[in-house]
C-alpha positions as CSV (number, residue, x, y, z in Angstrom):
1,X,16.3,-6.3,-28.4
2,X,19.7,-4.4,-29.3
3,X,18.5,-1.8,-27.2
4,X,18.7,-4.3,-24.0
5,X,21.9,-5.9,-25.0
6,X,23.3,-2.7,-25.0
7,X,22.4,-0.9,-22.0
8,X,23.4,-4.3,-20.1
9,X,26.6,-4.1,-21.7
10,X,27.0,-0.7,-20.6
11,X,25.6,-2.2,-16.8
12,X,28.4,-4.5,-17.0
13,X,31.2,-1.9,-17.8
14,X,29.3,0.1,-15.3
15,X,30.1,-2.2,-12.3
16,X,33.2,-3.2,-13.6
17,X,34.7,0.0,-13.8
18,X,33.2,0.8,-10.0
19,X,34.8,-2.6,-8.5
20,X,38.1,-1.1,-10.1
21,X,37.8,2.2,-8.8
22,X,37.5,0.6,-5.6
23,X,40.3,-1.2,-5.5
24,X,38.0,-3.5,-2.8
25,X,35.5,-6.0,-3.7
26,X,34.0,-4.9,-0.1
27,X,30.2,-4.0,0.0
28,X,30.4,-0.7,1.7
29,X,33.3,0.0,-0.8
30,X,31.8,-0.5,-3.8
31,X,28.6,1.4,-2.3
32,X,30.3,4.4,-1.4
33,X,32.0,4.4,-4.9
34,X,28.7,4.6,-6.2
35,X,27.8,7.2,-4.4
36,X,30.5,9.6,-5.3
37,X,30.3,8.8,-8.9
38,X,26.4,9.3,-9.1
39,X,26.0,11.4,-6.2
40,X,23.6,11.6,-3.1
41,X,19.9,11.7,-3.7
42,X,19.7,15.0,-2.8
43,X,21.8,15.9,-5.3
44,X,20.0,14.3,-8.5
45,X,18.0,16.3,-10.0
46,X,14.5,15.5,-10.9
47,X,12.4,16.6,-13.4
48,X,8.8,16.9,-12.1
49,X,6.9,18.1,-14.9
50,X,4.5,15.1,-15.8
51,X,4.3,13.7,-11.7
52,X,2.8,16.8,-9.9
53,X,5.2,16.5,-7.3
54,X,6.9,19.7,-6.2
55,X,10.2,18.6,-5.7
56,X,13.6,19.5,-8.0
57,X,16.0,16.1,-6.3
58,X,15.5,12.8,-6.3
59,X,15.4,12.6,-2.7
60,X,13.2,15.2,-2.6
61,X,10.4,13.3,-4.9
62,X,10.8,10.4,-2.3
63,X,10.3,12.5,1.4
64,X,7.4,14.6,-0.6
65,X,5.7,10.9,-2.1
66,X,6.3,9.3,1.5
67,X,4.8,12.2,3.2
68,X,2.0,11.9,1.3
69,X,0.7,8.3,1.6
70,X,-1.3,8.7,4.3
71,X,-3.8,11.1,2.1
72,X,-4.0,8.4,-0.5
73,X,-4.7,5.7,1.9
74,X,-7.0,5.5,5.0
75,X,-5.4,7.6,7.6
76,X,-8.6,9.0,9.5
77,X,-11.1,6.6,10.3
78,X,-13.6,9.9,8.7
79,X,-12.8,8.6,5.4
80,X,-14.6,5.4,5.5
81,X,-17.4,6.6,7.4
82,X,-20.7,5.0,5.3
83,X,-21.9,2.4,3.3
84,X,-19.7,0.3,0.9
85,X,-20.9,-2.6,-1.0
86,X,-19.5,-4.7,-3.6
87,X,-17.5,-8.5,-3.9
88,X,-15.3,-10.4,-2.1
89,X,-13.2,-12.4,-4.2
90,X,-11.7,-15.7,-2.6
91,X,-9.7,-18.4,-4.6
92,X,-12.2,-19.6,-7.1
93,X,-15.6,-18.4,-5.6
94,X,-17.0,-14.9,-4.9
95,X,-19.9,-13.3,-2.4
96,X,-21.3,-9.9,-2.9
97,X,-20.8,-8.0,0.1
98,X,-21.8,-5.0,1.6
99,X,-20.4,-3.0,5.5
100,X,-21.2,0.1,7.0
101,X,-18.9,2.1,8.8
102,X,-20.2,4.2,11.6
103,X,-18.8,7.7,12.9
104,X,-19.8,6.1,16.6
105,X,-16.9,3.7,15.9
106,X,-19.4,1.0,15.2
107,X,-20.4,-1.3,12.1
108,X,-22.7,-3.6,10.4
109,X,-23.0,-5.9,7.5
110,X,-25.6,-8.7,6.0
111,X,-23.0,-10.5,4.0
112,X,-19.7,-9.8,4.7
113,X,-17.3,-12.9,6.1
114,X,-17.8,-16.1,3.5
115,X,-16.9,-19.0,6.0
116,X,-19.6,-17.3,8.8
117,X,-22.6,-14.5,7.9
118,X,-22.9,-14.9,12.2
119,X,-20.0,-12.0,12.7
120,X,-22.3,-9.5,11.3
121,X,-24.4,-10.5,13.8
122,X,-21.9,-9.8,16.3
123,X,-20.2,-6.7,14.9
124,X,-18.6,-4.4,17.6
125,X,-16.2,-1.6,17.0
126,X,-13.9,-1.1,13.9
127,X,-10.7,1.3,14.3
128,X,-8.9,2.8,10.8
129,X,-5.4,2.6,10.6
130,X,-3.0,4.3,8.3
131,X,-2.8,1.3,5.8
132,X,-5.6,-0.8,7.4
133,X,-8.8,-1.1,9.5
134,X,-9.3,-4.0,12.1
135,X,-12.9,-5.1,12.6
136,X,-13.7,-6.1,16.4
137,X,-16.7,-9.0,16.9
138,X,-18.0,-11.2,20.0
139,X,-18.4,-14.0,17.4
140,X,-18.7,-17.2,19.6
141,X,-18.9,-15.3,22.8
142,X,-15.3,-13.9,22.5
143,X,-14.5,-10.4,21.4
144,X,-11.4,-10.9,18.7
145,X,-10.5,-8.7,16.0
146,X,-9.7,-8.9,12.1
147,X,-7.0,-7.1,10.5
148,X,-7.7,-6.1,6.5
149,X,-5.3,-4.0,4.3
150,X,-6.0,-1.0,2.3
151,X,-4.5,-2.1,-1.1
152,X,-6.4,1.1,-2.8
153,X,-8.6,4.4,-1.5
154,X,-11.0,6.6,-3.0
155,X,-13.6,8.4,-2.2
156,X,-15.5,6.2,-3.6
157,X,-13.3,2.8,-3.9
158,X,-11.8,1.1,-1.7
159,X,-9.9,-2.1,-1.8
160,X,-9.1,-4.7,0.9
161,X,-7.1,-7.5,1.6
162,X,-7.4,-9.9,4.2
163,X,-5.5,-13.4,3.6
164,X,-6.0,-14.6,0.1
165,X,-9.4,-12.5,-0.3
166,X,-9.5,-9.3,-1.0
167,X,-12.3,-6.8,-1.4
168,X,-13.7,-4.6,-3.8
169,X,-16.0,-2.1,-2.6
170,X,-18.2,0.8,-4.2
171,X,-19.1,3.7,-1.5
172,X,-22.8,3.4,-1.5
């Protein structure tokens, strides 16, 4: 607890002693007043021993970690390619679930959507994309397409959210 008072009291002084050196009470002021007394990202250092990344700055650690979300998420539709299985979770009730993701760009399920088990039926095409993958059916006799998130990917978990379900899947 004295730890916390503390380092807010020294937050306080902190931004009182920039809105002083600024002489200005203007955003863009006070930002660039922070700027010069902490410096530019790119001029923080960064110490990268327990993270893995490469980078020495602080700006560096954010390009190389931005850069690199598309390896830890869906960004080539290769990497869901096969089976998956596992539950959908909605509000209070669940459904086990399974899809299989084609490399012809198809699918299939047996249990998949909880308010219809028909869309399987109807599956056409699905299409990755770099944080997602949109399923296309002819449900009802009219092609329409549903979007789900990637929340998490593995190669051999994978997490989606569509709404307020989301998905959690096992590679089969």
């Amino acid at each position: 607890m004295k730890k916390i008072k503390i380092i807010s009291w020294i937050f306080v002084g902190v931004c009182i002693g920039v809105v002083w050196a600024c002489g200005s009470s203007t955003v863009s002021d006070i930002g660039t007043a922070v700027a010069e007394a902490l410096g530019t990202a790119l001029e923080v250092t960064y110490d990268n021993s327990s993270s893995g990344l490469s980078a020495t700055t602080v700006q560096g650690a954010i390009d190389e970690i931005y850069n690199n979300i598309d390896e830890d998420v869906v960004s080539e539709s290769t990497a869901l390619v096969g089976t998956w299985s596992g539950t959908r979770f909605f509000v209070l009730d669940t459904l086990d679930i399974d899809i299989t993701f084609n490399a012809d760009g198809t699918w299939s399920c047996t249990t998949f959507f909880q308010e219809n088990s028909d869309k399987c039926a109807a599956a056409l095409t699905w299409q990755a994309l770099t944080r997602g993958v949109i399923l296309k059916h002819n449900y009802g006799g009219e092609e329409t397409g549903e979007i789900f998130e990637v929340l998490y990917k593995s190669s051999n978990k994978l997490v989606l959210l569509q709404g307020s379900a989301h998905y959690e899947l096992t590679r089969q």
